[in-house]
C-alpha positions as CSV (number, residue, x, y, z in Angstrom):
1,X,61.0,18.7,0.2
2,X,61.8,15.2,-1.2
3,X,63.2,16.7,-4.5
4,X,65.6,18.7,-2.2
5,X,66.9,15.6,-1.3
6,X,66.9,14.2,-4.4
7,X,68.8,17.3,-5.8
8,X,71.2,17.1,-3.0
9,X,72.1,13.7,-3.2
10,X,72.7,14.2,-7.0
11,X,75.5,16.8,-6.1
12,X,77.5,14.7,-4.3
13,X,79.0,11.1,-4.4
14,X,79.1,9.3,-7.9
15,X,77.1,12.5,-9.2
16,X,80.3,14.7,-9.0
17,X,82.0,13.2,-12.1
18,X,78.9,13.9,-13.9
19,X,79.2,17.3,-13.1
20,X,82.8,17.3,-14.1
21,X,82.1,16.1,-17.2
22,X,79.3,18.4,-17.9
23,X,81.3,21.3,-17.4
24,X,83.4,20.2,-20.8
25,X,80.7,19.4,-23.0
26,X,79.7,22.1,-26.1
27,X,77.1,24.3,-25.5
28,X,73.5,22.8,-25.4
29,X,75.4,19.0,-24.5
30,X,73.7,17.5,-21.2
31,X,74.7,14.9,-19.2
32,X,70.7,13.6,-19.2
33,X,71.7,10.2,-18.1
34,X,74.2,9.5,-15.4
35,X,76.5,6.4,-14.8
36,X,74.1,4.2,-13.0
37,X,71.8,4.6,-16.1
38,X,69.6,6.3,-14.2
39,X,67.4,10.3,-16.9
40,X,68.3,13.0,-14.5
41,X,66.0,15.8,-13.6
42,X,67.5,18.8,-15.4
43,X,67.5,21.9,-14.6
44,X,68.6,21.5,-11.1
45,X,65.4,22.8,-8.4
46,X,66.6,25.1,-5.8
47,X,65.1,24.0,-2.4
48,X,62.7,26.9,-2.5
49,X,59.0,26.3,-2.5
50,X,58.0,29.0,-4.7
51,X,60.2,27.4,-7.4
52,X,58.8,26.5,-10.1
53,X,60.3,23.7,-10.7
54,X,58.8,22.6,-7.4
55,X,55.1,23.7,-7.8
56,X,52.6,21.2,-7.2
57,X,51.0,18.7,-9.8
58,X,47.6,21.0,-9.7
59,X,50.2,24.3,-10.1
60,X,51.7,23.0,-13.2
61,X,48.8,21.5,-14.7
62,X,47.5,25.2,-14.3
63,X,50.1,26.9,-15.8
64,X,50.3,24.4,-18.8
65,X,46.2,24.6,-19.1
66,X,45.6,28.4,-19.4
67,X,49.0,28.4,-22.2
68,X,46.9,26.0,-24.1
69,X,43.6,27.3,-23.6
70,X,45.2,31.0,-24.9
71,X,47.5,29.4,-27.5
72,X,44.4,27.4,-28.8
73,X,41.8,30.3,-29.5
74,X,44.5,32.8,-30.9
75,X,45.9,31.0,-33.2
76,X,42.3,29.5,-34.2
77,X,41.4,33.4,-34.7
78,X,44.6,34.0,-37.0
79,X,44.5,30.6,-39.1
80,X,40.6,29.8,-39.5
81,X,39.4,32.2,-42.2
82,X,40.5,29.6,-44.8
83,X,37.3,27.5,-44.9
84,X,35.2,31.2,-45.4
85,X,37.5,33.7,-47.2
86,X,35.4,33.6,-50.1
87,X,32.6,35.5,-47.9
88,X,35.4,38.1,-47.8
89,X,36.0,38.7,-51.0
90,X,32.5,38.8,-51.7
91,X,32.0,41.4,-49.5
92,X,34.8,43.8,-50.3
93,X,35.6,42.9,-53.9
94,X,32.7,45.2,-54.6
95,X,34.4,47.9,-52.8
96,X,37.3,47.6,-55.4
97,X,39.7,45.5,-53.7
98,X,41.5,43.0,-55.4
99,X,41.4,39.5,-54.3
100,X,45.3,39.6,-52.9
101,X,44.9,42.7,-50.9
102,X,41.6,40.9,-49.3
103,X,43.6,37.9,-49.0
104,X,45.4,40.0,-46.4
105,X,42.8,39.6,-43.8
106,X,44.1,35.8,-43.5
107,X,47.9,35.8,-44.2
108,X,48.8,39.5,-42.6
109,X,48.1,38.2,-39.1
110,X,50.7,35.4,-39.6
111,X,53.3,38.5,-40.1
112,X,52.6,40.1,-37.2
113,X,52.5,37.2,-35.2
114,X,55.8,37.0,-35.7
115,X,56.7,40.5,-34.9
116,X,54.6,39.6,-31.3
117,X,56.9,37.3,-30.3
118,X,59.7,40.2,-30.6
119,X,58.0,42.3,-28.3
120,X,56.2,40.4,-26.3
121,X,59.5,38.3,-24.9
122,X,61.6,40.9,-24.3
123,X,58.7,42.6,-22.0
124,X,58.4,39.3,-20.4
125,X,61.8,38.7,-19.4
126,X,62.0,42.4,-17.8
127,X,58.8,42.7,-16.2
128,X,57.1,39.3,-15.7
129,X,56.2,36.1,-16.9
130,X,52.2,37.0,-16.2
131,X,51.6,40.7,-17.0
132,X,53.1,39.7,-20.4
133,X,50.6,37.1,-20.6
134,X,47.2,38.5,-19.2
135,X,48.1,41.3,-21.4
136,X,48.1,39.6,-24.6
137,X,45.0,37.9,-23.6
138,X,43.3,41.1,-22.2
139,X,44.4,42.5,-25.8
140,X,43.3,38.9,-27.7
141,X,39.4,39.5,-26.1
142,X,39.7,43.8,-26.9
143,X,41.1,42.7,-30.9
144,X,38.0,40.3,-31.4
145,X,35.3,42.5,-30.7
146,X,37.1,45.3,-32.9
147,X,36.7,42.2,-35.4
148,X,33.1,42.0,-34.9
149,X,32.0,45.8,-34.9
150,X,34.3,46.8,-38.1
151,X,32.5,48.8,-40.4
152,X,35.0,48.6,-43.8
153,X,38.1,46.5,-44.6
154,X,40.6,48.4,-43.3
155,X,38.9,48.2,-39.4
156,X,39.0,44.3,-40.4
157,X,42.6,45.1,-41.3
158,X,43.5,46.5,-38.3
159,X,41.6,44.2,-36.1
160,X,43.3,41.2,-37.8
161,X,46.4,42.6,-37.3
162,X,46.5,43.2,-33.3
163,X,45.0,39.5,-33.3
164,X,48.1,38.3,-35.1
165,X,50.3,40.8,-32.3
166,X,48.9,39.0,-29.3
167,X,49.0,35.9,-30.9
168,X,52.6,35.8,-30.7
169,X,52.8,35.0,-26.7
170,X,51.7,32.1,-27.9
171,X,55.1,30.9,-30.0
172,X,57.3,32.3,-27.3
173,X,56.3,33.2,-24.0
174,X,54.0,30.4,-23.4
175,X,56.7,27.7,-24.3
176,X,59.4,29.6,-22.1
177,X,56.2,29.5,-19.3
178,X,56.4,25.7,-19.9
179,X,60.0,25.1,-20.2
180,X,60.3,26.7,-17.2
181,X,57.8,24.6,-14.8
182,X,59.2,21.0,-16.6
183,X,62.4,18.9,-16.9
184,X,64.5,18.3,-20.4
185,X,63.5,15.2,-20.3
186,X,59.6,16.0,-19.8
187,X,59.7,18.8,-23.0
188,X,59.1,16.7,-25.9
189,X,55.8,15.3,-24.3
190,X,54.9,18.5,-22.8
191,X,55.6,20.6,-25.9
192,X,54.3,17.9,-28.4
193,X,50.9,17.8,-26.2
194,X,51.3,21.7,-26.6
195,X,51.2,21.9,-30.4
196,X,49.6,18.8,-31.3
197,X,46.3,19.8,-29.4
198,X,47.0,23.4,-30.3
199,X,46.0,21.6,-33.9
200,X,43.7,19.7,-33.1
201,X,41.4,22.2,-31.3
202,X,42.3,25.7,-33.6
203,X,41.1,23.5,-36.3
204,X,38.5,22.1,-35.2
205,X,37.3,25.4,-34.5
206,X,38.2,26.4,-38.1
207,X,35.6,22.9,-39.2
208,X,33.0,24.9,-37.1
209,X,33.7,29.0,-38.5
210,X,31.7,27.9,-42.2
211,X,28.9,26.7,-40.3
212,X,28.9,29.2,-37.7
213,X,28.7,31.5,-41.0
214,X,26.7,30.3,-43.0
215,X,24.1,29.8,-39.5
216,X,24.5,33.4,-37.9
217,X,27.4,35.8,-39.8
218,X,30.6,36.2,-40.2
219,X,30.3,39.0,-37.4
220,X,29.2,36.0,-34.8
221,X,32.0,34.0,-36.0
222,X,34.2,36.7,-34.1
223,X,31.3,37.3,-31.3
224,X,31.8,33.4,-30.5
225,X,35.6,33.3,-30.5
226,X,35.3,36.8,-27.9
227,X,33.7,34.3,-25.8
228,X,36.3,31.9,-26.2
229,X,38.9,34.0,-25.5
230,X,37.3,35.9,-22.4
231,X,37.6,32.2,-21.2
232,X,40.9,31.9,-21.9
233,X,41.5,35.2,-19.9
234,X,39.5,33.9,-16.8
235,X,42.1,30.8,-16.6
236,X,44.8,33.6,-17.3
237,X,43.5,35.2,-14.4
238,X,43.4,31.9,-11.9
239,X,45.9,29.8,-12.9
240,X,48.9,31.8,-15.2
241,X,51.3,32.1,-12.2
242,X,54.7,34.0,-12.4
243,X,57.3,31.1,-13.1
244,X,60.0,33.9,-13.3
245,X,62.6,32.6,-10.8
246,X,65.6,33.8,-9.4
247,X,67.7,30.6,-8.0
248,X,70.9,31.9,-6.3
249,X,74.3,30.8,-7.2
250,X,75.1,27.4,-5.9
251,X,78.4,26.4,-4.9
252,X,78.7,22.3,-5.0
253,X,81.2,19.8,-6.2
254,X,84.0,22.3,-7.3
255,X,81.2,24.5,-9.1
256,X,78.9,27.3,-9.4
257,X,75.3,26.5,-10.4
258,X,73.3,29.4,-11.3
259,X,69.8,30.2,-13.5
260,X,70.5,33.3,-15.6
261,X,67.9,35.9,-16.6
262,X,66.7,33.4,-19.4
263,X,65.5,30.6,-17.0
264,X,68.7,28.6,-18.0
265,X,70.7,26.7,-15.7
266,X,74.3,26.5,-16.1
267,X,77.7,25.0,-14.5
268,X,80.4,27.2,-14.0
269,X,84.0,27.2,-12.5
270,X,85.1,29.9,-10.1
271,X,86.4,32.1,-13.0
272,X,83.1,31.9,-15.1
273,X,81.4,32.8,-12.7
274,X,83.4,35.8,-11.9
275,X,83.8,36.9,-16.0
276,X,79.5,36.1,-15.9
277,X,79.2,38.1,-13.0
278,X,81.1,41.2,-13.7
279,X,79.4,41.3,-17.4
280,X,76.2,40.8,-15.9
281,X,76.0,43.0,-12.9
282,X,75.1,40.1,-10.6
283,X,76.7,40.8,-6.8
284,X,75.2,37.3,-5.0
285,X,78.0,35.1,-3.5
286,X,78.0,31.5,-4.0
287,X,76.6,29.5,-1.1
288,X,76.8,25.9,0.0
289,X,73.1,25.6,0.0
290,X,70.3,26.9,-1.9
291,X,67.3,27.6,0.4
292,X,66.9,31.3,1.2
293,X,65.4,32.2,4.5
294,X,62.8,34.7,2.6
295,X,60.8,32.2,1.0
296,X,61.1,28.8,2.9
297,X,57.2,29.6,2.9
298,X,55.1,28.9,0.1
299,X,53.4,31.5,-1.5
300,X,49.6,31.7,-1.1
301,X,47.0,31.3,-3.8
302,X,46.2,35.0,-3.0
303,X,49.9,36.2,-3.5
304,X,50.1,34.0,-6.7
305,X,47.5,36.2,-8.2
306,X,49.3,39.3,-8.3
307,X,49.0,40.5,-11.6
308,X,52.5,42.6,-11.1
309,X,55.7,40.5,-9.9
310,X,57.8,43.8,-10.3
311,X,60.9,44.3,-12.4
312,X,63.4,42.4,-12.8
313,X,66.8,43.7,-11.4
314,X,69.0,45.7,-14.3
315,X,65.5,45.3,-16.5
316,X,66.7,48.0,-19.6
317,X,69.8,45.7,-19.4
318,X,67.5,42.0,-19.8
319,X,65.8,43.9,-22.5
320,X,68.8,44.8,-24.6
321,X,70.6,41.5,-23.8
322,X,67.6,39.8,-25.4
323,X,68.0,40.9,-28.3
324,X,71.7,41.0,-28.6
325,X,71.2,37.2,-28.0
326,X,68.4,36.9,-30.9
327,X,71.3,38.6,-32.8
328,X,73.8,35.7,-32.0
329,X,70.8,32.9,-32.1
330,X,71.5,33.7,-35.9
331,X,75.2,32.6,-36.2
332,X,74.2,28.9,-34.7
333,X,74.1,26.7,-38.0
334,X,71.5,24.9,-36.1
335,X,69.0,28.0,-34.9
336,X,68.8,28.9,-38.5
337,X,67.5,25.7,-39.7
338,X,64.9,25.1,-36.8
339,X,64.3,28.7,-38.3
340,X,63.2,27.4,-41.8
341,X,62.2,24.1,-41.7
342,X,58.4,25.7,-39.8
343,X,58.8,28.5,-42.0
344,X,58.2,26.5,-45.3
345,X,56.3,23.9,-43.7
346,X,53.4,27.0,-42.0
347,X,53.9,29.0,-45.5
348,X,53.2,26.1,-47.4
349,X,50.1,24.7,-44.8
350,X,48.7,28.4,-44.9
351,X,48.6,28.1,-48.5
352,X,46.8,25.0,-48.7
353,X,44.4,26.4,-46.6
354,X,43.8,29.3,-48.4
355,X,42.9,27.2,-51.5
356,X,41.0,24.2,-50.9
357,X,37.7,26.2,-50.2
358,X,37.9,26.8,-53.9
359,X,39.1,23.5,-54.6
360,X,36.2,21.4,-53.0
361,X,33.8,24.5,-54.1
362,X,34.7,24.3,-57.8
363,X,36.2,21.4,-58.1
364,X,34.3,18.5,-55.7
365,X,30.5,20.3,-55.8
366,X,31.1,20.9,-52.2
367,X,29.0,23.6,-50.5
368,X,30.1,26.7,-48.8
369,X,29.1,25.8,-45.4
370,X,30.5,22.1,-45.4
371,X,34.2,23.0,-46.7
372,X,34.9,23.2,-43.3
373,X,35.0,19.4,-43.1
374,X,38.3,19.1,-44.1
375,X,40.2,19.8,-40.9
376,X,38.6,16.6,-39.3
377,X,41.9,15.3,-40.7
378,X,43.7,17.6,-38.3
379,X,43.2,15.2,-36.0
380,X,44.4,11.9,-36.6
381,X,47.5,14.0,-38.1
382,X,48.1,15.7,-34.9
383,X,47.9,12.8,-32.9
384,X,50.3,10.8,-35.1
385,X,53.0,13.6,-35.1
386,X,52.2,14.0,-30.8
387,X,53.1,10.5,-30.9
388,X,56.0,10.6,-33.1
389,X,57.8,13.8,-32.5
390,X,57.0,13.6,-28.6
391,X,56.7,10.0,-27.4
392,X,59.4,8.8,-30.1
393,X,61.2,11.6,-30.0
394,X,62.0,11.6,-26.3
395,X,62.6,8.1,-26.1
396,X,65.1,8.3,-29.1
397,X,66.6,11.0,-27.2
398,X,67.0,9.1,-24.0
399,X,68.2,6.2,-26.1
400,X,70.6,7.8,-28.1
401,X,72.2,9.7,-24.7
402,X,72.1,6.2,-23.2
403,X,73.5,4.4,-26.0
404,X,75.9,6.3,-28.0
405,X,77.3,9.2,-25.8
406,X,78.1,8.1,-22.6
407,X,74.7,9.5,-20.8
408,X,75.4,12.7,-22.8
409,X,71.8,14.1,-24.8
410,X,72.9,16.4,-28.0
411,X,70.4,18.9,-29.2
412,X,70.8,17.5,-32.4
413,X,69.1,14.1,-31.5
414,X,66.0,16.1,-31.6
415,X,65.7,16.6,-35.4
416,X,65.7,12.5,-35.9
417,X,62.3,12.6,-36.3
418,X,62.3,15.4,-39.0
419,X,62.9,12.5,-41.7
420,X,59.0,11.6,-40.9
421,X,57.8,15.1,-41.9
422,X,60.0,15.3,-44.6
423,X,58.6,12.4,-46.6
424,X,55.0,12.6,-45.2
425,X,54.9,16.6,-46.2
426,X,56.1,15.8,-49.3
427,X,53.6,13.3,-50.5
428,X,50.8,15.5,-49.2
429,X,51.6,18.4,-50.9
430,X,52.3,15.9,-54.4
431,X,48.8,14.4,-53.8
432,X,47.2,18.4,-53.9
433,X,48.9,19.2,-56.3
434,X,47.7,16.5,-58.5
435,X,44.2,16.4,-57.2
436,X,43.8,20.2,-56.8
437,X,42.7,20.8,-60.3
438,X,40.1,18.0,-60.3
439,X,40.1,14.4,-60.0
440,X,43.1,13.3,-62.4
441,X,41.8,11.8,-65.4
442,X,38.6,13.2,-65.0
443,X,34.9,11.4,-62.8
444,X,32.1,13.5,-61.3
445,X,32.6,15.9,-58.6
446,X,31.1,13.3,-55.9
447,X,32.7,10.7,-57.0
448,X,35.0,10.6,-53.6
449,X,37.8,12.2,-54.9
450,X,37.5,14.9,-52.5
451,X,38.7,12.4,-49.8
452,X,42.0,12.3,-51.3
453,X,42.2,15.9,-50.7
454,X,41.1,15.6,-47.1
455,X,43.9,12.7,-47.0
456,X,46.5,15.3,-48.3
457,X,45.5,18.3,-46.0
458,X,46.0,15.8,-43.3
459,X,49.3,14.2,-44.5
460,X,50.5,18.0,-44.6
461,X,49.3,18.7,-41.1
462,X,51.1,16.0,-39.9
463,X,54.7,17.4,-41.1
464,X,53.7,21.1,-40.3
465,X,52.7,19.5,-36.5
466,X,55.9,17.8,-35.6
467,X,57.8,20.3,-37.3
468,X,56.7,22.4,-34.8
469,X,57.5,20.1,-31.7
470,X,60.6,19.5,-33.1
471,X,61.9,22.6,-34.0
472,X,60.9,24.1,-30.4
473,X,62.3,21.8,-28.3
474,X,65.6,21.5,-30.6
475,X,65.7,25.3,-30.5
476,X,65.3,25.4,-26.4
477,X,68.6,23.2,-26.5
478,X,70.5,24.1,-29.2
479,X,71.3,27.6,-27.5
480,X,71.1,27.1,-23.9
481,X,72.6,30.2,-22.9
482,X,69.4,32.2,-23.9
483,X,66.5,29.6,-24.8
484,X,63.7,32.2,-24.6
485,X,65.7,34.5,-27.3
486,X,66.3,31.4,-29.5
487,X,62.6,30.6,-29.2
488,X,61.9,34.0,-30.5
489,X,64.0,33.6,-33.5
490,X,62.5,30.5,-34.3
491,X,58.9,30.9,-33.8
492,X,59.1,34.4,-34.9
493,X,60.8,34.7,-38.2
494,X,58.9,31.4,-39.1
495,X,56.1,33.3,-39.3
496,X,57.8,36.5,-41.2
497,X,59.2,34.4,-43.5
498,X,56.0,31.9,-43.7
499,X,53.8,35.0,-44.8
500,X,56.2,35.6,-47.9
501,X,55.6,32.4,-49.2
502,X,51.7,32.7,-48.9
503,X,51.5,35.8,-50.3
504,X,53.2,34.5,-53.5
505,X,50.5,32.0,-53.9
506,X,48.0,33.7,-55.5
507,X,50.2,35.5,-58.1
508,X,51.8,32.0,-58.6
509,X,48.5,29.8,-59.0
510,X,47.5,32.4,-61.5
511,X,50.5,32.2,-63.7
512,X,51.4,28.3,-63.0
513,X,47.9,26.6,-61.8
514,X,47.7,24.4,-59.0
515,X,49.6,21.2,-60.3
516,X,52.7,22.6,-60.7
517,X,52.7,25.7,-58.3
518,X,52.4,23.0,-55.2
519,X,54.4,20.3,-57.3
520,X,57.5,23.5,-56.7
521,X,56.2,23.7,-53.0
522,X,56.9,20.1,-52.5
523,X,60.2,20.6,-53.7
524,X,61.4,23.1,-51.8
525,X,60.0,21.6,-49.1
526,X,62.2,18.4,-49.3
527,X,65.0,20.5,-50.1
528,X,65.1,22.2,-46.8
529,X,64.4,18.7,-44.4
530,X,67.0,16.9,-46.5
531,X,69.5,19.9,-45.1
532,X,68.9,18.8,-42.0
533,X,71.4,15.9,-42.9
534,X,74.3,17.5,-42.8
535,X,73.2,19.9,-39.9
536,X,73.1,16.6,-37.5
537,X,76.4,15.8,-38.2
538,X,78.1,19.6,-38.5
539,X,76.0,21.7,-35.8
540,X,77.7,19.9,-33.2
541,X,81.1,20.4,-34.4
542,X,80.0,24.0,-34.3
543,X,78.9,24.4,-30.9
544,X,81.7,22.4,-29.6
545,X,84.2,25.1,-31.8
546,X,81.6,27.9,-29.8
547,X,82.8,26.4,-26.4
548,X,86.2,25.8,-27.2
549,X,86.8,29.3,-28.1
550,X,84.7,30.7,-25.2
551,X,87.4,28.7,-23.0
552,X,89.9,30.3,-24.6
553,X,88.9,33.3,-24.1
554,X,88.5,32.7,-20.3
555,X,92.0,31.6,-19.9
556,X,93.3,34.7,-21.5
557,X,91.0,36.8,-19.6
């Protein structure tokens, strides 16, 4: 109950002209630090137990665990057949395919990973936080062991492609799990830590699949990550709790503090809250206090178990609304380039990994079963851009709130450390490019120039890592009316578009070679972070034109 306190003292005394304030800003603005200097904890708790918000350290760390454990082995079963796709088109090139419809078995699942986080939200916002999520992880064990008992390509096909679908909790639900149990000012840790071990443990696993291979079969290689993932479905099972929350409308300081069907928190004025509440159906009167009498209790470990937390009220409407609010996610300047930026950095990192097994293979006298080595440098990378994009980026965030704007955090402040992965990415996908064919200038195959490949995979991971953390967190902020919906768009159409851009390698290596078909990679990808220049300065003025003429619209009713 001492964060009750806490919250209650916050709504009263030198806390109310923060809350004046607040109630100006543009949309996505926070006031994270307030005039004593001192990172506020936003959103604002209710005084209910069965928060979220107010879960114990164990509940949390729960929560955060089984997202990672699931994220972890689904996106290791859609990214890792890069180190063993020639044992692919080994076995069904004889069978008349060519090798780009085989190289569908690796790049399809990144498609429909992004149409999985369309349908997976939108079910999780009407029914339920957890049956969305044991679901996709019941589905994730079911999609494995199709895997491993196909009989031709297209069962692979198939089976590859409801891997990719329930992959896609994993780029929006789980995050919205997250963002929902943690502060602003805890995200950038908490989603780096997400992401960068995400990396580090999908590709390790990847290191392992040509061993596993070349060991046992390609068949095992699915047995063993069915074994994973019925893992991932017991912590599912134990620790996924419900962190759907309904906080009821507060009424302190001269305004209305509600949490909308999205998980967002927002300040209101009598009005707003009267245009919000006829538009949305809602019929609760604001209250001077917070607590409800129904759940002063905390909930049981037994009742947190229960797989069905029922519908949410006006559910056909939370549906619809969702995606009328991906719909608008599109007009932000800023949604669409947290939108791109991952797209070209995941197309281009899928195509690098779709290519160096012939690289090292051909080029570097590498066997089949040791190609895997290469994502050791998944780990330094993701550690550096944990470090950079979470660590830095939250302290630059507190900084430049603290600094520069009066207390007040901008969503933009979040893309700062973009200019890292812009350079970095660049150089590693110059150093393929140039290494890709062969040592430059010619030298044996073991002469070590295989390292500098391993240096450039890593360099690349690095960008494709914080641009990731970045553009997650940025996008949670940027539209704070409906984070989970801007999530969606992000995450989701990265990995539509992302999918276009690998397909086009093979066609393009054949027609260009490697030096110059990643030399154009490196240029687009520069292009698109160097755009992110004029989106910190404009994407403000944009939201800030956004609430201006929502006011306006208020005032004339």
């Amino acid at each position: 109950m001492a964060e009750n306190t806490e919250w209650k003292d916050k709504t009263r005394g030198e806390h109310i002209e923060v809350f004046e304030e607040a109630a100006v800003l543009a949309a996505g603005d926070t006031v994270l630090v307030d005039k004593e200097g001192h990172v506020r904890k936003l959103p604002v708790p209710s005084s209910s137990l069965n928060d979220p918000l107010n879960f114990s350290y164990w509940k949390k760390a729960g929560v955060i665990l089984s997202c990672c454990w699931f994220a972890f082995m689904s996106l290791a079963v859609v990214g890792s057949l890069g180190p063993i796709i020639l044992v692919f088109i080994n076995l069904y090139a004889p069978e008349g395919y060519s090798t780009n419809t085989i190289m569908l078995i690796a790049t399809l699942p990144s498609f429909f990973t992004g149409v999985g986080n369309y349908l997976i939200l939108p079910f999780a916002l009407a029914y339920g936080r957890r049956p969305a999520f044991l679901l996709a992880a019941v589905a994730l064990v079911a999609s494995c062991i199709g895997a491993a008992a196909s009989r031709d390509f297209i069962g692979h096909l198939v089976a590859r492609i409801f891997q990719g679908l329930t992959s896609g909790a994993t780029e929006s639900l789980l995050p919205l799990m997250m963002a929902e149990v943690t502060y602003v000012h805890q995200r950038g840790k908490v989603f780096g830590l997400y992401w960068s071990l995400q990396s580090i443990i999908s590709n390790s696993l990847t290191l392992a699949s040509s061993y596993e291979v070349a060991a046992l079969s390609w068949r095992w290689y699915y047995g063993i990550m069915t074994i994973a993932g019925g893992v991932g479905l017991v912590l599912a099972i134990l620790f996924a709790f419900e962190t759907r929350f309904h906080r009821p409308p507060t009424f302190a300081d001269g305004q209305v503090i509600i949490t909308d069907d999205f998980g967002n928190t927002r300040l209101m004025t009598d009005d707003e809250y009267r245009e919000y509440s006829a538009a949305y159906g809602t019929s609760s009167s604001p209250s001077s206090s917070s607590s409800s009498p129904s759940d002063t209790q905390p909930k049981t470990y037994a009742q947190l178990l229960h797989p069905w937390p029922g519908r949410a009220p006006n559910a056909a409407r939370v549906v619809a609304t969702s995606f009328v609010e991906m719909a608008k996610c599109c007009t932000a300047p800023g949604i669409i380039y947290a939108t791109l930026v991952p797209s070209v950095t995941t197309g281009c990192m899928i195509a690098m990994s779709l290519s160096y097994s012939a690289v090292l293979t051909e080029h570097y006298g590498q066997s089949a079963a040791s190609v895997g080595l290469i994502n050791i440098a998944s780990i330094p990378a993701s550690f550096a851009a944990l470090f950079v994009a979470g660590y830095v980026g939250d302290r630059l965030a507190v900084a430049m709130a603290r600094r520069y704007n009066g207390g007040v955090h901008q969503p933009e402040h979040r893309l700062l450390p973009f200019a890292f992965g812009g350079v970095v990415g660049a150089a590693g996908l110059l150093v393929y490019a140039f290494y890709a064919d062969g040592r430059p200038g010619g030298g044996e195959s073991g002469d070590g120039g295989w390292v500098v490949v391993y240096v450039a995979w890593g360099l690349y991971l690095f960008a494709f890592v914080l641009s990731l953390i970045s553009s997650t967190t940025f996008a949670a902020e940027v539209w704070p009316k409906a984070p989970g919906p801007a999530l969606v768009v992000v995450v989701g159409t990265k990995n539509i578009i992302s999918f276009a851009i690998s397909y086009a390698l093979t066609p393009m290596l054949e027609r260009y070679g490697y030096r110059t078909s990643y030399g154009i990679l490196s240029a687009i990808h520069m292009a698109f972070f160097l755009a992110g220049i004029p989106v910190y300065y404009l994407n403000p003025k944009w939201r800030r034109w956004r609430a201006e003429r929502d006011a306006l619209k208020v005032t004339l009713g």
